[in-house]
NUVO-573488 format. One record per residue (C-alpha): residue number from 1; residue in one letter; x, y, z. Coordinates in steps of 0.001 Angstrom, whole numbers. Example, Ala and Ser with C-alpha at 12.3 -4.5 7.8 and 13.67 -1.06 7.14 Angstrom:
<nodes>
<node 1,'a',<12300,-4500,7800>>,
<node 2,'s',<13670,-1060,7140>>,
</nodes>
This chain:
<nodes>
<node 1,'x',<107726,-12315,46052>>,
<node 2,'x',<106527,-15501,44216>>,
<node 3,'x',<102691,-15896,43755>>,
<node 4,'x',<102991,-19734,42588>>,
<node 5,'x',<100279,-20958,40058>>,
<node 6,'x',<98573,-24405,40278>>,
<node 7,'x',<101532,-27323,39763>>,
<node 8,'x',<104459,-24363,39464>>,
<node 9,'x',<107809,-25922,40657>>,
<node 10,'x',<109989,-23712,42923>>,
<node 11,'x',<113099,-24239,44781>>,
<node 12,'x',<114124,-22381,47446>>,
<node 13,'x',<117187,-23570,48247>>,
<node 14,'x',<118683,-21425,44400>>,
<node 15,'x',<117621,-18348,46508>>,
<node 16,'x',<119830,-16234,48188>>,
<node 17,'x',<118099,-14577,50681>>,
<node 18,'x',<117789,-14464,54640>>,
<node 19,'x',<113415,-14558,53933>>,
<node 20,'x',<111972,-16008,50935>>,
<node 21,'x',<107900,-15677,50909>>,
<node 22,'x',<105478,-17371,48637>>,
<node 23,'x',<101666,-16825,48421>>,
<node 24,'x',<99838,-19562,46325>>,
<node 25,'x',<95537,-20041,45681>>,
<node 26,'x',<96246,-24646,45186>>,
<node 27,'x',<93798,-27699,44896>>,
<node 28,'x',<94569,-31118,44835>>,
<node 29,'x',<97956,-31011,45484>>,
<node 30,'x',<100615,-33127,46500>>,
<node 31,'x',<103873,-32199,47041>>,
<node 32,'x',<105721,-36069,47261>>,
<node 33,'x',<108291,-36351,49959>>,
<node 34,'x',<111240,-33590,49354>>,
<node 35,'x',<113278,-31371,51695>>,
<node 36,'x',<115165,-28236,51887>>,
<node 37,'x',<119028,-28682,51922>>,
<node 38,'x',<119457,-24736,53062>>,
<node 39,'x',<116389,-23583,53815>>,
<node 40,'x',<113486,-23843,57290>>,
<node 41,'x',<110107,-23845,56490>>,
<node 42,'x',<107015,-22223,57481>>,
<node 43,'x',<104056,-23777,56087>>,
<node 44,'x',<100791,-22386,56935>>,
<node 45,'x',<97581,-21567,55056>>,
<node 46,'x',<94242,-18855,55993>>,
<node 47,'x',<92079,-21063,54667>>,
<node 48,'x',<91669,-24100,53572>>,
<node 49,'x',<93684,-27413,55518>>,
<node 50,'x',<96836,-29081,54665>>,
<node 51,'x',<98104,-32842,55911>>,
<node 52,'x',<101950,-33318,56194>>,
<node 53,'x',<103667,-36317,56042>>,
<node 54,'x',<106938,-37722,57144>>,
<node 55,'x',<109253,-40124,57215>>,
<node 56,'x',<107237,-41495,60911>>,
<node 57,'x',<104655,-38760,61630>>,
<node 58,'x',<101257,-36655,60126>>,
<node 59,'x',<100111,-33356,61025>>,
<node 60,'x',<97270,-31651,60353>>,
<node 61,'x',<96884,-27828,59879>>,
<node 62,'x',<93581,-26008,59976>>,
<node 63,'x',<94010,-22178,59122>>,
<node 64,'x',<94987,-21584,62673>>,
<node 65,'x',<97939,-23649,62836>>,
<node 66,'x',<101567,-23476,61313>>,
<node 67,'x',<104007,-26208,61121>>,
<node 68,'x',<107954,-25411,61462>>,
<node 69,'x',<109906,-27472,59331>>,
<node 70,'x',<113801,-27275,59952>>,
<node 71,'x',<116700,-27834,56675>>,
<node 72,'x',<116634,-31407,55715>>,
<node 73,'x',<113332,-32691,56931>>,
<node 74,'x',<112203,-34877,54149>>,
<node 75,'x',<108055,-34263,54202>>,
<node 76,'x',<105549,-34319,52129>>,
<node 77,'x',<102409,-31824,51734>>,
<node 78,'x',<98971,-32847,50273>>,
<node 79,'x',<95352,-31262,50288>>,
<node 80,'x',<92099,-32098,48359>>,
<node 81,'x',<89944,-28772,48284>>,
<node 82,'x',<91041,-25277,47806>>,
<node 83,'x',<93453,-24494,49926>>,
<node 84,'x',<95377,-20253,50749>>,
<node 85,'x',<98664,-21973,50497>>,
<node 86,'x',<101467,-19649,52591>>,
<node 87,'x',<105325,-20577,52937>>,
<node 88,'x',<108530,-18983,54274>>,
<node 89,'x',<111629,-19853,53721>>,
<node 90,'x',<114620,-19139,56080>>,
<node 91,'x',<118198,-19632,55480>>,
<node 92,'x',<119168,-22321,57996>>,
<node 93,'x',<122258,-19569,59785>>,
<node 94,'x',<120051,-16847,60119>>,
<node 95,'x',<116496,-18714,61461>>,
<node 96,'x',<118649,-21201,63794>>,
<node 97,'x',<119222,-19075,66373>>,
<node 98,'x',<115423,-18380,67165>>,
<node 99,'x',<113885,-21765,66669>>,
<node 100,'x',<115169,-25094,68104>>,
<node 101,'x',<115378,-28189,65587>>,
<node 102,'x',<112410,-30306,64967>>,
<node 103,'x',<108863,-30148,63557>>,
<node 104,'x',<106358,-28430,65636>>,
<node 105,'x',<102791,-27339,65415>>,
<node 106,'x',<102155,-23906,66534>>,
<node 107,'x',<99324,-21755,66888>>,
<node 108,'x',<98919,-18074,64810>>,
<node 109,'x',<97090,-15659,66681>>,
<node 110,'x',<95671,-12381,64325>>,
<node 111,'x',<99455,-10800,64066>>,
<node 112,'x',<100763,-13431,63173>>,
<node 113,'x',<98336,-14247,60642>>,
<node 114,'x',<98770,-10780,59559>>,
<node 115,'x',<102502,-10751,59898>>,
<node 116,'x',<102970,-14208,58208>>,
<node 117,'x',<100689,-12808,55169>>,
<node 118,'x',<102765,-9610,54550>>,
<node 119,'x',<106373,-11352,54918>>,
<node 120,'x',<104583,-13794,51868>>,
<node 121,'x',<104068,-10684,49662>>,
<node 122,'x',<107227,-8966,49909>>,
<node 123,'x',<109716,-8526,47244>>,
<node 124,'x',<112872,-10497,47637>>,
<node 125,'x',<115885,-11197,48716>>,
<node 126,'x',<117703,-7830,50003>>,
<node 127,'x',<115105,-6748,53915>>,
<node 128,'x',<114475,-3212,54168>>,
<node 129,'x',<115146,-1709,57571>>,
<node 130,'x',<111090,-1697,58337>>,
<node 131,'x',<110600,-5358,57393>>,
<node 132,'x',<113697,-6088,59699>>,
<node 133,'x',<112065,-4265,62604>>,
<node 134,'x',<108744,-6263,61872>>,
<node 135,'x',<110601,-9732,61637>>,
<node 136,'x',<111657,-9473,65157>>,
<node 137,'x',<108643,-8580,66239>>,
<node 138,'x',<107513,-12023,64228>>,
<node 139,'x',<110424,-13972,65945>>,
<node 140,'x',<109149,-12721,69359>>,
<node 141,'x',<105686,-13682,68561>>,
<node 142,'x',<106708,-17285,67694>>,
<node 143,'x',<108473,-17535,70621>>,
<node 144,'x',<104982,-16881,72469>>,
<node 145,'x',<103376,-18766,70642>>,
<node 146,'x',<101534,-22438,72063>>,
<node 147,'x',<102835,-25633,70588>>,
<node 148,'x',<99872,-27916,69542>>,
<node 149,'x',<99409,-31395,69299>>,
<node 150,'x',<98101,-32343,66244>>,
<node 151,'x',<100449,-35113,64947>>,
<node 152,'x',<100212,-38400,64552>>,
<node 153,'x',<102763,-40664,64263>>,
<node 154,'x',<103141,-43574,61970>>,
<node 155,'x',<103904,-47112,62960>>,
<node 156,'x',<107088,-48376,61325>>,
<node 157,'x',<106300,-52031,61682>>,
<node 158,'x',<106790,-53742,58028>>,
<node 159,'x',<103234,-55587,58827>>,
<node 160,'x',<101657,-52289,58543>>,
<node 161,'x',<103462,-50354,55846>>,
<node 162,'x',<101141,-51561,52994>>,
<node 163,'x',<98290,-50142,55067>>,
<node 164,'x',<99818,-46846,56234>>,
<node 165,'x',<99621,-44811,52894>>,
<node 166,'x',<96209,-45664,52587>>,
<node 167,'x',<95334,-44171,55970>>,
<node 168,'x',<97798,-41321,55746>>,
<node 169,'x',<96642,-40126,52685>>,
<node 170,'x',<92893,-40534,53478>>,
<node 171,'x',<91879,-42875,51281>>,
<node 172,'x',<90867,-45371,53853>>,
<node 173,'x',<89964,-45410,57333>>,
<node 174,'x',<91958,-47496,60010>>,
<node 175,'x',<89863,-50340,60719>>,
<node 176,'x',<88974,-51694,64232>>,
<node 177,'x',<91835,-53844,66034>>,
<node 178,'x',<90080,-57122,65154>>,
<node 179,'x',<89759,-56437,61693>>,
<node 180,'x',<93485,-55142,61246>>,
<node 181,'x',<94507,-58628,63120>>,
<node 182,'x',<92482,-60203,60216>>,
<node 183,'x',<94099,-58254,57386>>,
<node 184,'x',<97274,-58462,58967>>,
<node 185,'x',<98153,-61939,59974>>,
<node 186,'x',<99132,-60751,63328>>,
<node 187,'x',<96884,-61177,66870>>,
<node 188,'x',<95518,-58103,68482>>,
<node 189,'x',<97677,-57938,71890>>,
<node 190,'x',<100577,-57981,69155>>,
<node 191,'x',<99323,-55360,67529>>,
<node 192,'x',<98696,-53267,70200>>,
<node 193,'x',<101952,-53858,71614>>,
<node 194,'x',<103594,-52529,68358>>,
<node 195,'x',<101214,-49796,68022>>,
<node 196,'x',<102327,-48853,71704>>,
<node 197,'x',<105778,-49172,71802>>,
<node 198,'x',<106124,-47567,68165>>,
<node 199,'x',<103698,-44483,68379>>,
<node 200,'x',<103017,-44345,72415>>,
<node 201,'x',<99211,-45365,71976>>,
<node 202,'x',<97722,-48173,71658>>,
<node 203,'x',<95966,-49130,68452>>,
<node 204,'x',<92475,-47719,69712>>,
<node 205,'x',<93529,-44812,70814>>,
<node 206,'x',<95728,-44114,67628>>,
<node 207,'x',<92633,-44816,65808>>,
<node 208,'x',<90812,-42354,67968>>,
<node 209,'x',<93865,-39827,66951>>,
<node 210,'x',<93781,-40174,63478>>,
<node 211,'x',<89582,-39436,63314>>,
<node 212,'x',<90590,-36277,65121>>,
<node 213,'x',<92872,-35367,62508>>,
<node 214,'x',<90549,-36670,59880>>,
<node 215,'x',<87038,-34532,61594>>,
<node 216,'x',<89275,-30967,61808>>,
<node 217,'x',<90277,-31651,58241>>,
<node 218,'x',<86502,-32224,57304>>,
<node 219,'x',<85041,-29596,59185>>,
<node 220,'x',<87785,-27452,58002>>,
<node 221,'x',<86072,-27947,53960>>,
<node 222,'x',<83054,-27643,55322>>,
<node 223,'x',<81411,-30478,55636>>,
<node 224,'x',<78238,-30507,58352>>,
<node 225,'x',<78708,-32440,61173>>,
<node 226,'x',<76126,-34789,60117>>,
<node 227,'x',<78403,-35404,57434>>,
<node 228,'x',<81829,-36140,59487>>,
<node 229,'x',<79617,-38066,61984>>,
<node 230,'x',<78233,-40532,58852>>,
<node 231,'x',<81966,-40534,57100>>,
<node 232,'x',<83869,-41583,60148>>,
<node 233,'x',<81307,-44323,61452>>,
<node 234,'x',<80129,-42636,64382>>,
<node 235,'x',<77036,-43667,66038>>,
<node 236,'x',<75475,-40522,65820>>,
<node 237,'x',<75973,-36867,65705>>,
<node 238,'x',<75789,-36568,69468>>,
<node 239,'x',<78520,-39342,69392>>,
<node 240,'x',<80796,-37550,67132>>,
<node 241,'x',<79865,-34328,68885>>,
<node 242,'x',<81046,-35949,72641>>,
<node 243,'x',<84315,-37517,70778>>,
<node 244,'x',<85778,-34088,69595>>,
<node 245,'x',<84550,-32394,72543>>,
<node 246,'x',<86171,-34913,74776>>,
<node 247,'x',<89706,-34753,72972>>,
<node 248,'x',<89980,-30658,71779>>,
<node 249,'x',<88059,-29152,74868>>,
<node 250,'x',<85276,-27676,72662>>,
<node 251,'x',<82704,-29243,70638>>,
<node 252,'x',<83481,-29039,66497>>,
<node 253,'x',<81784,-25336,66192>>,
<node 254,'x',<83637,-23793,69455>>,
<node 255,'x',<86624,-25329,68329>>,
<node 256,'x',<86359,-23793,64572>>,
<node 257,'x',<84591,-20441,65993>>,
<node 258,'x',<87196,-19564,68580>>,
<node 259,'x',<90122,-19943,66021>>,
<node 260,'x',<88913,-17728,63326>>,
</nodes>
């Protein structure tokens, strides 16, 4: 077991060890783009809500989502408030044979949430013949469990890359199309055509994607939704209210109520 403190370094991959758990209280953190040479991740947190990064793609994880992160995906992890940080390693041989390659958002019903919090507390490296029994019961519960779509993915056009840590890491809205032409040097139909071709939306949609990642992540810390309506230029509350409705199935309190 490894209960990490604020800006503690740990490698995984000079563990031996079929499961490797670590339980961590963070704020503020980011991670910087890294990857595990031996090692799968599971990243998920009980409260608070994490953004990762890759090389082309974001996700965003409220406490009701994981993310599976296979050996050698080069990511990067940040969050701003307080944030129940959870993460299990698995040796690459062993955790192969139950989950296919690539990252994918999943959702943790209450065993797993309970399951994923004891595996983070237990000593390490040698299993016991209980937490064997209770790891394929975790294994069969992942295999149940729904894939989610909360990523976004990143245009790799060189037009855009000055802009794209600036919205990835929050720190700036995307603008609307005919202010992005403006800042860009480029016409809106070309724009939308790269937007399209390189991330399967076009640029308002995308736009419309990335407020949806942006509104969980805000309602996530709390913030009213007065407030997410105001920070992410919505017309009104009723507005914002329709928008999240319209693209999760449940307006911003369902949505956070029926995941708890």
């Amino acid at each position: 077991m490894a209960v990490l403190k604020q800006n503690e370094e740990f490698d995984a991959d000079s563990i031996r060890g079929k499961v490797i758990g670590i339980a961590s209280d963070m704020a503020m953190h980011d991670s910087g783009f890294h990857f595990h040479t031996t090692k799968a991740q599971l990243l998920y947190a009980p409260s608070g809500c994490m953004t990762v990064t890759t090389s082309d793609s974001q996700f965003v994880l409220p406490p009701f989502r994981m993310l599976w992160i296979p050996a050698n995906a080069v990511h990067r992890v940040n969050f701003r408030n307080i944030v129940a940080y959870r993460s299990i390693y698995f040796d690459e041989n062993y955790s192969e044979k139950y989950m296919k390659s690539g990252l994918k958002v999943l959702h943790v019903n209450s065993l797993l949430k309970e399951i994923i919090e004891r595996i983070c507390f237990w000593e390490w490296p040698d299993l016991r013949n209980d937490q064997v029994s209770l790891l394929n019961v975790f294994w069969d519960e992942i295999s149940r469990a729904p894939e989610e779509k909360l990523e976004l993915k990143i245009p790799q056009d060189r037009r855009f890359k000055k802009f794209s840590e600036e919205w990835t890491l929050r720190y700036a809205m995307p603008p609307m199309l005919k202010d992005l032409a403006e800042k860009a040097g480029a016409v809106e139909k070309t724009i939308s055509r790269i937007f399209k071709k390189e991330t399967g939306l076009s640029y308002q949609e995308w736009r419309q994607q990335w407020r949806l990642q942006r509104s969980i992540e805000l309602l996530v810390e709390g913030n009213s939704i007065g407030e997410v309506s105001h920070i992410l230029d919505f017309s009104s509350d009723s507005a914002f209210i329709d928008f999240f409705k319209k693209q999760t199935g449940a307006t911003p309190l369902q949505y956070l109520i029926k995941n708890e």
